[in-house]
DSSP file (Angstrom, degrees, kcal/mol; ACC not computed):
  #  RESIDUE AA STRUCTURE BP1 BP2  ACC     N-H-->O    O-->H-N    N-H-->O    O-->H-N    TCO  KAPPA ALPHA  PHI   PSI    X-CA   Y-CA   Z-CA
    1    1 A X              0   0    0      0, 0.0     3,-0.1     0, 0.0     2,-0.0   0.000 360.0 360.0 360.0 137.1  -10.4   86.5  -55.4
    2    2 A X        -     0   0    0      1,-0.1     2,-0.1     0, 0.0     0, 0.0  -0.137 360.0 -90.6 -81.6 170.3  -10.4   87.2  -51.8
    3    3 A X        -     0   0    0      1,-0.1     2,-0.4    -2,-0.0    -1,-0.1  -0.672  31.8-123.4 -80.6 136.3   -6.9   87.2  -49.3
    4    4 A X        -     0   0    0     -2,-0.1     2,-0.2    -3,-0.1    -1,-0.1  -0.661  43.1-119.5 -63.4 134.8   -6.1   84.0  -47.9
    5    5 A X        -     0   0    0     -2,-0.4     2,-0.8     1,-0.1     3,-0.0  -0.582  21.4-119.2 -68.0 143.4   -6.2   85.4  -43.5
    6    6 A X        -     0   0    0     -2,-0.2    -1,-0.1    -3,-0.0    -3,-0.0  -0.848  23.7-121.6 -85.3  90.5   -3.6   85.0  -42.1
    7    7 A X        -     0   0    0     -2,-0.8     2,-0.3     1,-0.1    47,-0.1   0.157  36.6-105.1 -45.5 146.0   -4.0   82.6  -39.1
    8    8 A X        -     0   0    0      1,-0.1    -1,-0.1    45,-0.1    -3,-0.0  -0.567  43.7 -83.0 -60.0 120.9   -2.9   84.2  -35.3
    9    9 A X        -     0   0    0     -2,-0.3     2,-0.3     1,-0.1    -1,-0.1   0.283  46.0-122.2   0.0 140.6    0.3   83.4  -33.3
   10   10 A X        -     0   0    0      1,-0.1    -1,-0.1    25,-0.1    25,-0.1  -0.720  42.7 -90.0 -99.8 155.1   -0.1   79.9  -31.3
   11   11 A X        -     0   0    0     -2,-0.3    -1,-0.1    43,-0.1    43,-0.1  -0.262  41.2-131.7 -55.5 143.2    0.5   80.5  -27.4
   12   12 A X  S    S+     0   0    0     21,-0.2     2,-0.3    -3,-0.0    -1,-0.1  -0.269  72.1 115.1-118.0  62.0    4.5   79.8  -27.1
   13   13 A X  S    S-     0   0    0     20,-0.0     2,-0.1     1,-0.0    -2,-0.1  -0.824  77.6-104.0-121.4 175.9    4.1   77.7  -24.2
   14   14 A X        -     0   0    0     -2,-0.3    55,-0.1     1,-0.1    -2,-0.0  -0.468  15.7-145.3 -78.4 155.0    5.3   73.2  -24.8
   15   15 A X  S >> S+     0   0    0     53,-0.1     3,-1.6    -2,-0.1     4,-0.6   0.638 101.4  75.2 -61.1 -39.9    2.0   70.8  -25.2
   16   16 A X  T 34 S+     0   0    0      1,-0.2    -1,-0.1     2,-0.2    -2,-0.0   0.443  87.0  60.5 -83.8   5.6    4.5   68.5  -23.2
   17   17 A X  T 34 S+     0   0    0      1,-0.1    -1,-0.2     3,-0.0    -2,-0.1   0.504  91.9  58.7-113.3   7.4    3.7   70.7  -20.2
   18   18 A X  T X4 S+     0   0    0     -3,-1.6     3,-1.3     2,-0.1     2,-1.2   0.401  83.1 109.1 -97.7 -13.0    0.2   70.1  -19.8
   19   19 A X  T 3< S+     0   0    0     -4,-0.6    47,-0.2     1,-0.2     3,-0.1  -0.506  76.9  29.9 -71.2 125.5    0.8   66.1  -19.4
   20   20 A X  T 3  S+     0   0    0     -2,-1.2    -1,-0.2    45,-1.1    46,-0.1   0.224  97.9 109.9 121.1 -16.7    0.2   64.8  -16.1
   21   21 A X  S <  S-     0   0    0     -3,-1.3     2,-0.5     1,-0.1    -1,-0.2   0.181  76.8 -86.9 -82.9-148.7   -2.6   67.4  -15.0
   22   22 A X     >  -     0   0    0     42,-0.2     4,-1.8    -3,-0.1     3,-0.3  -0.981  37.2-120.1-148.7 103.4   -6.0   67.0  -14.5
   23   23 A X  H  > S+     0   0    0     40,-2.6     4,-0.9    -2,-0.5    41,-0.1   0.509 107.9  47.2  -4.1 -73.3   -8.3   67.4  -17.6
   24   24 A X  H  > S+     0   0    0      1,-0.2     4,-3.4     2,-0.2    -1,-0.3   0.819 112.2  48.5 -52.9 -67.9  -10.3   70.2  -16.4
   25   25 A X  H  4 S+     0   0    0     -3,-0.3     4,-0.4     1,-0.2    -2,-0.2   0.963 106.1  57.9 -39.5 -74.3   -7.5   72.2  -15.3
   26   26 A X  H >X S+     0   0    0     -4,-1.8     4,-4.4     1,-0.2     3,-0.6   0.762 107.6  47.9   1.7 -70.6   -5.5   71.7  -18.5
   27   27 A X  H 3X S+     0   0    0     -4,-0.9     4,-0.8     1,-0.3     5,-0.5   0.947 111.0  45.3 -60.8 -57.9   -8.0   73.0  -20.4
   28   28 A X  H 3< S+     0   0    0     -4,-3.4    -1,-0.3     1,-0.2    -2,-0.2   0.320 117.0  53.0 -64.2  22.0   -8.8   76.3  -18.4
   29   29 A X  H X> S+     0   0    0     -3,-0.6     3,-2.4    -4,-0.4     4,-1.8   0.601 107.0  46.1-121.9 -86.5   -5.2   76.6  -18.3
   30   30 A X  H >X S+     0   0    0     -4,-4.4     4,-1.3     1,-0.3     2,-1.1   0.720 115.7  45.3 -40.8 -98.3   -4.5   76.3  -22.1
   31   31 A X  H 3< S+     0   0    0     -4,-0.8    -1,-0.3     1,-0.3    -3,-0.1   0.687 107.7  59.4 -51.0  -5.1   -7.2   78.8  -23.2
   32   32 A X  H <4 S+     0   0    0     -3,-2.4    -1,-0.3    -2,-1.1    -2,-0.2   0.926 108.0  52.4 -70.9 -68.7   -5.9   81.2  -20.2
   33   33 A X  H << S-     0   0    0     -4,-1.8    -2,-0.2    -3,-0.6   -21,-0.2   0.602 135.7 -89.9 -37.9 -16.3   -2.9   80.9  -22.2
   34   34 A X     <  +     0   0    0     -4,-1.3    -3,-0.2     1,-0.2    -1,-0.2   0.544  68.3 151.7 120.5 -10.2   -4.3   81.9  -25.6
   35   35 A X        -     0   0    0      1,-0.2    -1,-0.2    -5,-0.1    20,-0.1  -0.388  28.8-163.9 -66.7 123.3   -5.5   78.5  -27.2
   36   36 A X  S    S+     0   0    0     18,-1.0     2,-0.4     1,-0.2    -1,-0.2   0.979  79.1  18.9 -64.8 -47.1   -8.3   79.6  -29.4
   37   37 A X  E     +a   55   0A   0     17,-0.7    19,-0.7     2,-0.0     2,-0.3  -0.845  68.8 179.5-136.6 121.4   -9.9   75.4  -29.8
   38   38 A X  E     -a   56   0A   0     -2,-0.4     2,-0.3    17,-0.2    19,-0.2  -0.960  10.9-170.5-146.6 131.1   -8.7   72.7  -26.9
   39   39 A X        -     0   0    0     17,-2.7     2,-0.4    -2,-0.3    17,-0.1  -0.903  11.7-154.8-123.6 154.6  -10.3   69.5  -27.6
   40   40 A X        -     0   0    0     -2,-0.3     2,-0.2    17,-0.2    19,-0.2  -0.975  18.8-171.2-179.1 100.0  -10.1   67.0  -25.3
   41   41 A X  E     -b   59   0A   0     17,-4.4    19,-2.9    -2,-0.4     2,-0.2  -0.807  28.6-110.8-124.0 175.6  -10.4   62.9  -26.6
   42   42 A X  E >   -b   60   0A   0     -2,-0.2     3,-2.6    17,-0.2    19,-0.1  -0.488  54.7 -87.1 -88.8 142.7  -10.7   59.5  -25.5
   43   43 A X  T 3  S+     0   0    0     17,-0.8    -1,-0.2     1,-0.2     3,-0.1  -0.224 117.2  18.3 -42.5 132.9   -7.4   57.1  -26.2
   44   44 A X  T 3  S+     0   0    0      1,-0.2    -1,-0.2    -3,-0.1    15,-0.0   0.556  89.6 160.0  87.0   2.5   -7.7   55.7  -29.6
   45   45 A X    <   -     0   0    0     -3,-2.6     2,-1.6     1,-0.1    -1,-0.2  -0.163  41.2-125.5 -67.7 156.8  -10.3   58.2  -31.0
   46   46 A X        +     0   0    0     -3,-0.1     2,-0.3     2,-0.0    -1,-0.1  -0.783  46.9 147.9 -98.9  93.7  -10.6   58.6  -34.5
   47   47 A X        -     0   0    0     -2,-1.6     2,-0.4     2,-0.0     0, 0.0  -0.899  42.9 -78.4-116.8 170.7  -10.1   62.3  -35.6
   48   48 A X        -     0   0    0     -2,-0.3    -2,-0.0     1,-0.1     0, 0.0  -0.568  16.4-141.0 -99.0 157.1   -8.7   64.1  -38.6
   49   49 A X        +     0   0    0     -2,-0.4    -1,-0.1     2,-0.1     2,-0.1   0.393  60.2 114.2 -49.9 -16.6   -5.5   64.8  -39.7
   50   50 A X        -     0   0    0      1,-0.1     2,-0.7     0, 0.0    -2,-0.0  -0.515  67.8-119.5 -83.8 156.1   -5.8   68.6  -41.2
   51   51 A X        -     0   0    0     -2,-0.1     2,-0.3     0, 0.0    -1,-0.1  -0.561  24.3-163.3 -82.5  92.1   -3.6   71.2  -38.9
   52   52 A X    >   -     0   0    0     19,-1.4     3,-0.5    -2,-0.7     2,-0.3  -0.741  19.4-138.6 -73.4 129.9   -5.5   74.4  -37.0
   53   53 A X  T 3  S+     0   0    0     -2,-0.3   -45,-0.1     1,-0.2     3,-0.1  -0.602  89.7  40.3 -81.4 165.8   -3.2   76.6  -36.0
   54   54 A X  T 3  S+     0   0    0      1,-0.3   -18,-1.0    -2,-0.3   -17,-0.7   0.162  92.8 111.6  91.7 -29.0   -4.3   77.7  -32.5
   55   55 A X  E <   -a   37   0A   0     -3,-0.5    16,-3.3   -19,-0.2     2,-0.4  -0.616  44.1-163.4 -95.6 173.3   -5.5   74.1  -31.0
   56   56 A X  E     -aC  38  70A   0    -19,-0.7   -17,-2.7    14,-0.3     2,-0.2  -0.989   6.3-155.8-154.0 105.3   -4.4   72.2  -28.7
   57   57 A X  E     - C   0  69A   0     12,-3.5    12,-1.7    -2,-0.4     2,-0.3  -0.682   3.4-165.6 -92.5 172.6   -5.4   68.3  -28.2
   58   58 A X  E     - C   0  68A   0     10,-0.2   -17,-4.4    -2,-0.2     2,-0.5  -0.877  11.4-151.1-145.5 127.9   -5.2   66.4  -25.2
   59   59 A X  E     -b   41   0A   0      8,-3.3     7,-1.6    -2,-0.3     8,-0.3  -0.905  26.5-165.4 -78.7  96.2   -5.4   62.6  -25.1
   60   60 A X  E     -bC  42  65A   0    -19,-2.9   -17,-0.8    -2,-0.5     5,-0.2  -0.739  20.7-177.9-115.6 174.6   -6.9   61.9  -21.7
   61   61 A X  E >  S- C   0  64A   0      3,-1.6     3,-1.2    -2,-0.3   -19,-0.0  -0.950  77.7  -3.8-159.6 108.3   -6.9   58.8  -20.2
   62   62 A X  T 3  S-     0   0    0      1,-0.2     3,-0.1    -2,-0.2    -1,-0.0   0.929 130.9 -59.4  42.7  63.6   -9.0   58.5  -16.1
   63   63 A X  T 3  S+     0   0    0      1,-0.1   -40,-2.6   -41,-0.1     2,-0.5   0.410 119.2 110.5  60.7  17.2   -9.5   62.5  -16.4
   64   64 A X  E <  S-C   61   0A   0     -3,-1.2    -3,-1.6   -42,-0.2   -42,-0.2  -0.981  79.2-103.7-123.2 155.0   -5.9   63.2  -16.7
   65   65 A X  E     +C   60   0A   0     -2,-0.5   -45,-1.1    -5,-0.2    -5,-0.2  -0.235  42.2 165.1 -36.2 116.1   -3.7   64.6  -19.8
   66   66 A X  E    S+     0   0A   0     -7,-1.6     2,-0.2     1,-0.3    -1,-0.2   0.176  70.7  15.0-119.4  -8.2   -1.7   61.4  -21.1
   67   67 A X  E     -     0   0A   0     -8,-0.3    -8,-3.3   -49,-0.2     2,-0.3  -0.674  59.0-177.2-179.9 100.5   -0.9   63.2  -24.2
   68   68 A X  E     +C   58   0A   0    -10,-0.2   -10,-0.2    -2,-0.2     2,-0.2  -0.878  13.6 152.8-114.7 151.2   -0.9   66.5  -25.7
   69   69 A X  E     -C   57   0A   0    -12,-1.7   -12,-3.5    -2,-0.3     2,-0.1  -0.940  37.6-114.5-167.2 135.9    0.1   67.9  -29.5
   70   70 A X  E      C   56   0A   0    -14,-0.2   -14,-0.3    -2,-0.2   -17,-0.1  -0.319 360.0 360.0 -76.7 174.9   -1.1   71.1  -31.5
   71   71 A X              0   0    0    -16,-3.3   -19,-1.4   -20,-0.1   -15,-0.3   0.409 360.0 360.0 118.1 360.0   -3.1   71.1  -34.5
């Protein structure tokens, strides 16, 4: 049986400091910081629940960050 990996360190900066920017930015911003996966949705979008370490959502809502959370 093979080794579970061991996922990489998340960036140790808050999600709750990327609210208020500007999408675009956000994004180049988080993965300057180390975010492997930044996804970017519409309010109300339907994704699933299981946890990546290393992403980073953003809820955006008229191209700015209304709502950020890892996983």
């Amino acid at each position: 049986m093979a080794p579970i990996p061991t996922p990489s360190a998340e960036p140790q900066d808050s999600p709750e400091g990327y609210v208020g920017l500007d999408a675009t930015l956000a994004e180049r911003l988080a993965r300057e910081r180390g975010w492997s996966t930044v996804r970017s949705l519409p309010p109300g979008a339907i994704i699933t629940m299981e946890y990546r370490s290393g992403r980073l959502n953003f809820e955006v809502r008229e191209g700015r960050v209304a709502r950020a959370w890892k996983g």
